[in-house]
N, C-alpha and C positions, 0 to 999 in steps of 0.2 A: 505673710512674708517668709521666703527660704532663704536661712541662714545658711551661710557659707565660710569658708578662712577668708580674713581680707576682707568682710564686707558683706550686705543682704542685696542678694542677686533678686528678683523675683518673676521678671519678665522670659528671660532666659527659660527658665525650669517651667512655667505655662508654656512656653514654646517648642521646647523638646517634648514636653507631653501631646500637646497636637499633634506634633509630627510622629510620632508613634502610633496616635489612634489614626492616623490618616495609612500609614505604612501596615497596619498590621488591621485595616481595613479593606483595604485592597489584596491581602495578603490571602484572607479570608475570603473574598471573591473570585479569585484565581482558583484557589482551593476547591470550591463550590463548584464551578465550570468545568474542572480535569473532572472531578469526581461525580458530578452528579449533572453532567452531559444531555442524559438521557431523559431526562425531565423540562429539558428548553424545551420549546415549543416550536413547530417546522412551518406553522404560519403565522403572521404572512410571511412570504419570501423563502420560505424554506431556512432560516435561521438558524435553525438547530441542528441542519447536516452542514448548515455554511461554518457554523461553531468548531464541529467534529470536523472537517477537513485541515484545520490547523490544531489542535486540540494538541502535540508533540512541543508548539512553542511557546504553550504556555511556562514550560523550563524557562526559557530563555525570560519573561517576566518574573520570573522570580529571581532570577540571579540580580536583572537591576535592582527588586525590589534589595535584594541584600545588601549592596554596592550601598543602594539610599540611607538603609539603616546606620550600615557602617560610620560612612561620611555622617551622621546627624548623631551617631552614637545614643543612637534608639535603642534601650533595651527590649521595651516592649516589641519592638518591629522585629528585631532580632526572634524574638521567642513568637511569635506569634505568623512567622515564617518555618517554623517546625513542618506547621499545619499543610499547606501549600508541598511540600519539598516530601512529603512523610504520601500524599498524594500523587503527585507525578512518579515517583520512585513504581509504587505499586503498581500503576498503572504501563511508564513504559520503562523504568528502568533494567529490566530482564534486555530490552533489546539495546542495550549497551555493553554489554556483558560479549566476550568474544567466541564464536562460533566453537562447537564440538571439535576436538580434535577426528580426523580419518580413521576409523573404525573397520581395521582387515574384512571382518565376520560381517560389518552391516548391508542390509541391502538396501543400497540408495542411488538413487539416480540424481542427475545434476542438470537442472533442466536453464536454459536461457529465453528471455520475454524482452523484446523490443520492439516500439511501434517506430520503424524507422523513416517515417513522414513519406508522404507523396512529392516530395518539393526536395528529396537528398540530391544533392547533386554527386554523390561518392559511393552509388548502390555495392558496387564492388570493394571499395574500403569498408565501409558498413560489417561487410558478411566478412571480412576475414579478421575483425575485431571481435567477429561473435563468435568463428569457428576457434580462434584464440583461447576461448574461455572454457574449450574443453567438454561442452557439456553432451548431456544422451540425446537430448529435446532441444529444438531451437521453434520459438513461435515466434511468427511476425507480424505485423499489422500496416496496413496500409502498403499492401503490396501491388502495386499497380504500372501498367503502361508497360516501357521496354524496361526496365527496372526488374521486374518479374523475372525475364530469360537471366537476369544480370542474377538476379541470386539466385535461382537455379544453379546454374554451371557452377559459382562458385563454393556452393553449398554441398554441391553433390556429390564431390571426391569422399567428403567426407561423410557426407549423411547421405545414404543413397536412398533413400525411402524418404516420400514427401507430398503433401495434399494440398490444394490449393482451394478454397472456394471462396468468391467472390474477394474482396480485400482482405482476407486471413490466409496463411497458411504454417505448416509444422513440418516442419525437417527431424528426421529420425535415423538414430543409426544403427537401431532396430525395425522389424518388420512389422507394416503396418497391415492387420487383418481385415480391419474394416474402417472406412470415412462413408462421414455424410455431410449434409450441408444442415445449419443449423438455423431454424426461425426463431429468430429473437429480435423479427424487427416491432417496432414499435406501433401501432393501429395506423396513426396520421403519417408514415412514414411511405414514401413511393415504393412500389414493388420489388423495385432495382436493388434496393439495399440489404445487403449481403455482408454481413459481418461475423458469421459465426459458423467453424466446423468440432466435428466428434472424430476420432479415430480412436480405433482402439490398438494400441502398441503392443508387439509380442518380446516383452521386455525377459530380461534374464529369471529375473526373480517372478513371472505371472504376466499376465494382460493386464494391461491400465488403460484408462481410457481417458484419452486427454481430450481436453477440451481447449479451444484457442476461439477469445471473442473479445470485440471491440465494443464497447457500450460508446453510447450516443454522448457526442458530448456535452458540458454542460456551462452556461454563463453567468457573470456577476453583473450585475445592475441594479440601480437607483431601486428597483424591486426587490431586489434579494439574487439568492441563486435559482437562476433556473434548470430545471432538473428533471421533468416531469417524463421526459422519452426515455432519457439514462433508468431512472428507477424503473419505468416499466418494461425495459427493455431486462434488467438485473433479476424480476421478478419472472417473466418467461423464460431467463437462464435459471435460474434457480429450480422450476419446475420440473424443466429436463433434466435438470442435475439430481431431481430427489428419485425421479423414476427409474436411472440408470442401475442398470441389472450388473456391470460390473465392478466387483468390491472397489475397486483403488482408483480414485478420480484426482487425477491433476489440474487443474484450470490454469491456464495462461492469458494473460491478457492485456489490453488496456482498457480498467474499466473507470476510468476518467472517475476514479473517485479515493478515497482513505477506506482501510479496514474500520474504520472506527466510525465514518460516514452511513446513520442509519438506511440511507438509502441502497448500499449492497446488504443488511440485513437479509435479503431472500439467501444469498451465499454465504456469507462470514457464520449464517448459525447453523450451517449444516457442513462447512470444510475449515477446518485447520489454518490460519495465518501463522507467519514468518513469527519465531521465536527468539533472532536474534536478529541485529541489522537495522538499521532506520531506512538505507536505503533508496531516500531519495531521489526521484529522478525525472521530475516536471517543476518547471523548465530546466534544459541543461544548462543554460546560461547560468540560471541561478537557483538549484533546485530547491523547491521548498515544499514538497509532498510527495509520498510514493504512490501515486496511482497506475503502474503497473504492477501489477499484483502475477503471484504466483501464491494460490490457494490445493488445500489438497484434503482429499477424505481415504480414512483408514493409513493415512500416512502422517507425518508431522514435516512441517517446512523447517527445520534445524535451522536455516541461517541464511539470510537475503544479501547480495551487496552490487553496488551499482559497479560497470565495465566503463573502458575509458567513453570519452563523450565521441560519435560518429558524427556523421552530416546530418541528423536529426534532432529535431528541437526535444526530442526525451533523451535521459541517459538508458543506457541498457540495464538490464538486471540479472543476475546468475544465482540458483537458488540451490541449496543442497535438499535433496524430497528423502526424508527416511521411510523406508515402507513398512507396514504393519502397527503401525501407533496408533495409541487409541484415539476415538471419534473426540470431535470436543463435544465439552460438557457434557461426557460419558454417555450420549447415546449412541444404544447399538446399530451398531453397520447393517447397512440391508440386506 
């Protein structure tokens, strides 16, 4: 029996104790999932990229889990929510953190990535929301039918240099030396599909060689996610990306997936992700994942953020590229 002023409580005090190993067992699990991701298992269903493509809101269950503590005045949950919060931090709290100030002396380019749907009914609103954002690079996805002439003209007062192949193309307001068309279709994929080009930009500071590609997309079902084109599509980008002979690779794209999603592994461990920014911008309606990406090698992406929403169901992204920074996880530049 727990004594108390006024009287022997005992019911009470067994209740708030469950409720704390229930709060600061769940707490504990959240924990285990930010942090140690990479040990789910991706069959069946693929599980464990389905995990990592939200893997950002597990915050957001810890904040309830906090809310529960409070309300039940769980000590235990309280401290046992350290755990969980001391997790998420490390892992994404840097990109809460506000973008480098403009740096006179840096050499940085500012590149913009939006797949701005086959179905926009405002191709010309679209491109003057992207020319808006000021950037050196504009990559697009899903550029097709009369839509295509529409962002041309639009695009081209200000970016006069521009490659189109098959549903991608990159607007430049530098000089493009070289495009090509890029295979990264998938084996069971029709011949026709065409989602990926190389150019190499004769930018201020050197040539870069940008890259602009659409990965396959991918579904959720009663089976899990499926995914099996997207990643082998991510894997033949990756290939070309580790063979390219010039030092500073930009990627633009929408590659229908999270940097954190082991399935762009062939990319994310060979280029640079966004350092600050969450960025979200699938779906615009209601965003809850960045899977357009802007990736970079022998450069660092300083700071990602979404542009206002256009006629397309993604939001756009605008990305600051600093050039010369080191490779991730210090391997040397080719």
């Amino acid at each position: 029996m727990v004594k108390r002023a006024g009287g022997d409580v005992t019911a009470p005090a067994v209740g708030e104790g469950r409720r704390g190993v229930v709060v600061a067992g769940v707490a504990v699990g959240v924990a285990g999932v930010v942090g140690l991701h990479g040990v789910i298992p991706n069959t069946p269903g693929r599980i464990g990229s389905l995990v990592e493509s939200f893997l950002p809101w597990g915050g957001v269950v810890v904040v309830l889990l906090f809310v529960v503590a409070l309300v039940r005045r769980s000590g235990v949950g309280l401290v046992a929510l350290l755990l969980p919060v001391a997790v998420w931090v490390q892992g994404f709290g840097g990109l809460l953190l506000p973008g480098p100030g403009a740096d006179i002396g840096s050499r940085e380019l500012v590149v913009v990535q939006h797949n701005v749907s086959d179905e926009n009914p405002d191709p010309a609103g679209t491109a003057r929301v992207l020319v808006a954002a000021g950037g050196d690079l504009i990559a697009l996805e899903e550029v097709v039918g009369p839509a295509s002439a529409v962002y041309e003209g639009v695009l081209g007062a200000d970016y006069p240099h521009h490659a189109v192949y098959g549903t991608v193309g990159l607007w430049s307001k530098y000089p493009i030396a070289e495009e090509q068309l890029l295979d990264i279709r998938p084996r069971t994929f029709e011949a026709g599909w065409s989602r990926g080009l190389r150019a190499v930009v004769r930018a201020p500071y050197g040539d870069v060689a940008a890259y602009v590609a659409h990965l396959p997309s991918v579904r959720v079902g009663a089976g899990g996610l499926a995914s099996s084109p997207r990643d082998e599509s991510a894997r033949r980008l990756g290939n070309l990306i580790r063979g390219e002979k010039v030092r500073t690779v930009i990627l633009m794209g929408d590659l229908n997936s999270t940097v954190d999603d082991r399935g762009l592994e062939p990319l994310t461990s060979q280029l640079n992700a966004a350092e600050r920014g969450f960025a979200f911008s699938y779906p615009a309606a209601l965003p809850l994942a960045r899977i357009d990406q802007v990736l970079a090698r022998s450069a660092a992406v300083s700071h990602i953020r979404t542009l206002p929403a256009t006629g397309s169901d993604h939001l756009p992204v605008a990305a600051r590229v600093t050039l010369d920074a080191r490779p991730p996880s210090g391997r040397p530049a080719p």
